[in-house]
TIVO-2410 file (N, C-alpha, C; in nm, 3 decimals):
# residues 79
REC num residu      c1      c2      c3 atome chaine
REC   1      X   8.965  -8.607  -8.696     N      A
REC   1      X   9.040  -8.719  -8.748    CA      A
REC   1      X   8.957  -8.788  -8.855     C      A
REC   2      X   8.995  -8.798  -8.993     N      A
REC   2      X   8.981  -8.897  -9.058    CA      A
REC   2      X   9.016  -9.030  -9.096     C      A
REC   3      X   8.846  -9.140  -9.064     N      A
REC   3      X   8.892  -9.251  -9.088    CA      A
REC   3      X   8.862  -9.283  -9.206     C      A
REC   4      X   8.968  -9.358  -9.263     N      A
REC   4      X   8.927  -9.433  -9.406    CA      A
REC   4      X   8.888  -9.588  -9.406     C      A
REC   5      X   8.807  -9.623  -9.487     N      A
REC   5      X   8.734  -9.806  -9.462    CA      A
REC   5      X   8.754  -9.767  -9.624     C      A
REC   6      X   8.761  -9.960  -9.626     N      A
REC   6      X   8.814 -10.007  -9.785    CA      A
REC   6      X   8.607 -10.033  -9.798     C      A
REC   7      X   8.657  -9.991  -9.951     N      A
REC   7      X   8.479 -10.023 -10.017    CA      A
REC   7      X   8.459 -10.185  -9.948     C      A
REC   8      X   8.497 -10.274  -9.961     N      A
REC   8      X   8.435 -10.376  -9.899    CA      A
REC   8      X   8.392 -10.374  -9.726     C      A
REC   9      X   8.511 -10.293  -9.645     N      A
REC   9      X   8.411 -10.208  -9.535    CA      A
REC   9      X   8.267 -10.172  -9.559     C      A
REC  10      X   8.282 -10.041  -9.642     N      A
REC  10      X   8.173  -9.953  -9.650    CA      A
REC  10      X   8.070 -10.031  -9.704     C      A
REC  11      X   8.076 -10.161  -9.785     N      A
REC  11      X   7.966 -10.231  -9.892    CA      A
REC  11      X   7.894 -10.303  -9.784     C      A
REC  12      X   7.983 -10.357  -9.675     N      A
REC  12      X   7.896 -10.436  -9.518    CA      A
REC  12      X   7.866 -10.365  -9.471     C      A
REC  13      X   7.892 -10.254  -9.379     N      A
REC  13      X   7.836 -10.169  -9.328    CA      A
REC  13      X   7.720 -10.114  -9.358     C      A
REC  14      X   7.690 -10.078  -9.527     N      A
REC  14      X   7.574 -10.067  -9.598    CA      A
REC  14      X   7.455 -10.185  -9.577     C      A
REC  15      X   7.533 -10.320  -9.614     N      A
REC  15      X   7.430 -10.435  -9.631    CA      A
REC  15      X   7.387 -10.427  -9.454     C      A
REC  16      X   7.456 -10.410  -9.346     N      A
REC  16      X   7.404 -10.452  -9.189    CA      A
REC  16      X   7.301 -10.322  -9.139     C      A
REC  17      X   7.330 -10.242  -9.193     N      A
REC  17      X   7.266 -10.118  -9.194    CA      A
REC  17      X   7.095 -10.110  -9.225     C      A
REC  18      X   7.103 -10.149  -9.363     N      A
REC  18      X   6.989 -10.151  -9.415    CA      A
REC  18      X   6.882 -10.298  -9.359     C      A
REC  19      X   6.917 -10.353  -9.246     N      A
REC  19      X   6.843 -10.414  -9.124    CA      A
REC  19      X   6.775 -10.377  -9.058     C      A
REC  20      X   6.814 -10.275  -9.024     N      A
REC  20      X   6.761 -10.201  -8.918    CA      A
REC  20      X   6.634 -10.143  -8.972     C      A
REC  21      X   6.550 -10.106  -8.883     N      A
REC  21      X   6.404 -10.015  -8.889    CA      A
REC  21      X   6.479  -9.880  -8.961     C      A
REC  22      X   6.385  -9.813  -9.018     N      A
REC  22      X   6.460  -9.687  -9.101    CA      A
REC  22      X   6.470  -9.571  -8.980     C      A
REC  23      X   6.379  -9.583  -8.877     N      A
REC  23      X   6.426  -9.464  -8.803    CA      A
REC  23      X   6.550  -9.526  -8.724     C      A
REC  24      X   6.571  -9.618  -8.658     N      A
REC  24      X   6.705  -9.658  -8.609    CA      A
REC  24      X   6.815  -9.596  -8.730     C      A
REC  25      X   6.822  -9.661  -8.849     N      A
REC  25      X   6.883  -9.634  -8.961    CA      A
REC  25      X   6.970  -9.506  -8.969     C      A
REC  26      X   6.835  -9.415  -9.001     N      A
REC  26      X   6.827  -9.263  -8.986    CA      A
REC  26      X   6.946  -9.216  -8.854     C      A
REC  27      X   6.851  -9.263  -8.739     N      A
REC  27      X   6.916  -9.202  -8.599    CA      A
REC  27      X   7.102  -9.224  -8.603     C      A
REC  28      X   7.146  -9.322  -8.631     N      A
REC  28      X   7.273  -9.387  -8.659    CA      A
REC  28      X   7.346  -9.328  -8.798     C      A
REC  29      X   7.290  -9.289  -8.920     N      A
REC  29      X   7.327  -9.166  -8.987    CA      A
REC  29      X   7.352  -9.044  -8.953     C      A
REC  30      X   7.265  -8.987  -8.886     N      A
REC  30      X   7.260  -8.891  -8.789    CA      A
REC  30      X   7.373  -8.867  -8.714     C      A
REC  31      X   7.394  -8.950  -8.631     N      A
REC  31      X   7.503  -8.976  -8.525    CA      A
REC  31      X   7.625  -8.982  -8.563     C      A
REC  32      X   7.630  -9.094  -8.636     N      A
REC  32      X   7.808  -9.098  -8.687    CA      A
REC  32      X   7.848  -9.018  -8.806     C      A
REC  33      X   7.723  -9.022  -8.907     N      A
REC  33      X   7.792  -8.892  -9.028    CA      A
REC  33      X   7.773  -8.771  -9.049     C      A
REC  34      X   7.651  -8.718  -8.914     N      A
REC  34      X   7.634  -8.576  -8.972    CA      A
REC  34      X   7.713  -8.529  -8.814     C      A
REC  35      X   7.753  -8.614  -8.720     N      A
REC  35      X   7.742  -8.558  -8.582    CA      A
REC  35      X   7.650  -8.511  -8.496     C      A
REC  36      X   7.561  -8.555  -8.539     N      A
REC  36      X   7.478  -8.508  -8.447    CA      A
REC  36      X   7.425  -8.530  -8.295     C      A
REC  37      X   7.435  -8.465  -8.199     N      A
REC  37      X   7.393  -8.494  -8.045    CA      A
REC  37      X   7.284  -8.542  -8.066     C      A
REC  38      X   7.261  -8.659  -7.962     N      A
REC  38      X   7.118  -8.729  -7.941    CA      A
REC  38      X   7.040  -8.605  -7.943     C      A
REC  39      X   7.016  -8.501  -7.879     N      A
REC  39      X   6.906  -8.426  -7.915    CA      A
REC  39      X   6.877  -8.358  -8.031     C      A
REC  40      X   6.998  -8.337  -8.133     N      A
REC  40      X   6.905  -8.317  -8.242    CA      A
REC  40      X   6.876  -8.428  -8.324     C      A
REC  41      X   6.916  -8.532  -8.267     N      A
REC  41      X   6.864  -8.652  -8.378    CA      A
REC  41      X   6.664  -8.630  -8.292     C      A
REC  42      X   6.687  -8.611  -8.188     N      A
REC  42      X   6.543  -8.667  -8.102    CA      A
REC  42      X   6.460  -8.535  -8.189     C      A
REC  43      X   6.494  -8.404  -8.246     N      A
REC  43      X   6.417  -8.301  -8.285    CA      A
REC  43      X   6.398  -8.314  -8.445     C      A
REC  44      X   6.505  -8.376  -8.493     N      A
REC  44      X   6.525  -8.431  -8.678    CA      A
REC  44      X   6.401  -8.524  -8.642     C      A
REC  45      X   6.340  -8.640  -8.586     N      A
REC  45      X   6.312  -8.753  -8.606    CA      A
REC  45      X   6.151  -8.732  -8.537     C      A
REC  46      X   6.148  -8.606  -8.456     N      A
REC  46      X   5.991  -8.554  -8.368    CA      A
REC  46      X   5.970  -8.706  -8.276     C      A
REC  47      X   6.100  -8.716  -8.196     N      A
REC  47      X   6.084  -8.753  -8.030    CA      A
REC  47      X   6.148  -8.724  -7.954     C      A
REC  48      X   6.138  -8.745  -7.824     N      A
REC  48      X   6.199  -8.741  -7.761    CA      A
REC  48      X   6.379  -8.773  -7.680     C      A
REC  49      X   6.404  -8.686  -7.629     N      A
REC  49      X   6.541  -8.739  -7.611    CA      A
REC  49      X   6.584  -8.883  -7.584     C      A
REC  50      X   6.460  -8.910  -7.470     N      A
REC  50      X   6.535  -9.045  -7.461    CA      A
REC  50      X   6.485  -9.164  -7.505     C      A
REC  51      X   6.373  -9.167  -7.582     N      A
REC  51      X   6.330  -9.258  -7.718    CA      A
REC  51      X   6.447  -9.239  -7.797     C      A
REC  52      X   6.497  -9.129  -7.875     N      A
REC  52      X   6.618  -9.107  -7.927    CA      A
REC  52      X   6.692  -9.192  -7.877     C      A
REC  53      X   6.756  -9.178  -7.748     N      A
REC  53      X   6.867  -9.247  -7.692    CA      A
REC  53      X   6.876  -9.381  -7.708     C      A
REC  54      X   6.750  -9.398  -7.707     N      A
REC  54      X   6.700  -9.568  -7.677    CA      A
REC  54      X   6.755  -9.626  -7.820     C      A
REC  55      X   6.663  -9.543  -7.914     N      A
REC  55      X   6.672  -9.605  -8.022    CA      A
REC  55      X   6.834  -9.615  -8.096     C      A
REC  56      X   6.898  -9.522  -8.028     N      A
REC  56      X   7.012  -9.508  -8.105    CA      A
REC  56      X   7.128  -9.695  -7.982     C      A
REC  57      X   7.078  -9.706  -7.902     N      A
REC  57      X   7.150  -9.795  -7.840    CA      A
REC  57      X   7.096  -9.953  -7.856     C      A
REC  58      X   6.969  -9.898  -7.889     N      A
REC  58      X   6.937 -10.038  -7.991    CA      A
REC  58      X   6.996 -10.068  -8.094     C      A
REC  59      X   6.978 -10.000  -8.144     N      A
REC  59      X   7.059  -9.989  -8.294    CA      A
REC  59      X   7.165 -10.015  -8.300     C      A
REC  60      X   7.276  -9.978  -8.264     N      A
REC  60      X   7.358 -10.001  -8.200    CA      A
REC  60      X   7.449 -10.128  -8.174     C      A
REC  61      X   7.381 -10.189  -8.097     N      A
REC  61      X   7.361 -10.322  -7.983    CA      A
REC  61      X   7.326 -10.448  -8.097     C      A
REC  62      X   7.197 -10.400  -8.231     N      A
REC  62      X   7.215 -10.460  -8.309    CA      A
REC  62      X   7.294 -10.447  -8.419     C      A
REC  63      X   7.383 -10.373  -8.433     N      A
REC  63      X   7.484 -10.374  -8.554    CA      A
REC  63      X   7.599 -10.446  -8.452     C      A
REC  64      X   7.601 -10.451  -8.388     N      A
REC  64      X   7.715 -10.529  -8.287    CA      A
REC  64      X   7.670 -10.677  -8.355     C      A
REC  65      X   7.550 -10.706  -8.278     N      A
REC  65      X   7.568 -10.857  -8.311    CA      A
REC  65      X   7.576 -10.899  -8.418     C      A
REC  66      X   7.533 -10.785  -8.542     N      A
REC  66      X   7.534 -10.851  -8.684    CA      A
REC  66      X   7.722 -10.875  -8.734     C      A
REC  67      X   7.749 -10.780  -8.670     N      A
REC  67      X   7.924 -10.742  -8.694    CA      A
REC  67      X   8.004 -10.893  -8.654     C      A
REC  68      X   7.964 -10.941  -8.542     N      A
REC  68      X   8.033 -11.029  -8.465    CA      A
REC  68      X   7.988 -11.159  -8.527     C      A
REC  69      X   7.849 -11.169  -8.583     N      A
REC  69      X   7.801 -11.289  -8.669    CA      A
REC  69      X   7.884 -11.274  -8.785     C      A
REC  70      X   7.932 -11.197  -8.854     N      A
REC  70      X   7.952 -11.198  -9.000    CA      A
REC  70      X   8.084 -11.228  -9.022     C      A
REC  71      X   8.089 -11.284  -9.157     N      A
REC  71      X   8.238 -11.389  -9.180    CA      A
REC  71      X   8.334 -11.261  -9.211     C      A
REC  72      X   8.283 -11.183  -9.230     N      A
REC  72      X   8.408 -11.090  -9.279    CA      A
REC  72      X   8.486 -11.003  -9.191     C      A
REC  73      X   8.393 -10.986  -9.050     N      A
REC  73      X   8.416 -10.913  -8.936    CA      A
REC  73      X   8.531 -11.052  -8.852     C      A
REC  74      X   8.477 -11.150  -8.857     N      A
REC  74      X   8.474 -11.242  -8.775    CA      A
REC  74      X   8.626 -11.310  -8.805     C      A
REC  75      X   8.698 -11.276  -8.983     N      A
REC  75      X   8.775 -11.280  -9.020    CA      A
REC  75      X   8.893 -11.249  -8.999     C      A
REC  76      X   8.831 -11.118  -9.001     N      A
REC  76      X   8.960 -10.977  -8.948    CA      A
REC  76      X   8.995 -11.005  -8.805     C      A
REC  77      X   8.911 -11.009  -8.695     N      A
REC  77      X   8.949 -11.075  -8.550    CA      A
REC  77      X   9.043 -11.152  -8.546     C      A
REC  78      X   9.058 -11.277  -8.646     N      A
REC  78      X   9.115 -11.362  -8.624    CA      A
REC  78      X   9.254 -11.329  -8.700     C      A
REC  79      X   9.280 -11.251  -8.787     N      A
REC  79      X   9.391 -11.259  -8.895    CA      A
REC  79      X   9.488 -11.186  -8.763     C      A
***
């Protein structure tokens, strides 16, 4: 299934993104655009699976709260 996001999607997503530590970053590229299973993000990145895991649910956990802080996310909820 393809999803489509309007460039002002993709332009936040970019700006909340580039927050993060670059291996979180990475791991979360990994994940949602190449598909990749936590274990090959943990063999792309030389750790372990569940450092991988970790890091990817950190990451995660913090794009949540940045999402839920931000006026533009916070917008759309409400419209």
């Amino acid at each position: 299934m393809t999803v489509m996001f309007s460039v002002e999607d993709q332009s936040i997503a970019r700006s909340l993104s580039r927050q993060l530590r670059p291996k979180q970053r990475q791991a979360v590229t990994l994940r949602f655009w190449h598909d990749c299973s936590i274990l090959e993000i943990a063999r792309s990145l030389g750790i372990s699976w569940d450092e991988a895991d970790r890091m990817l649910k950190d990451a995660l956990a913090r794009l949540e709260e940045q999402c839920l802080a931000h006026p533009y996310f916070s917008r759309r909820r409400t419209a």
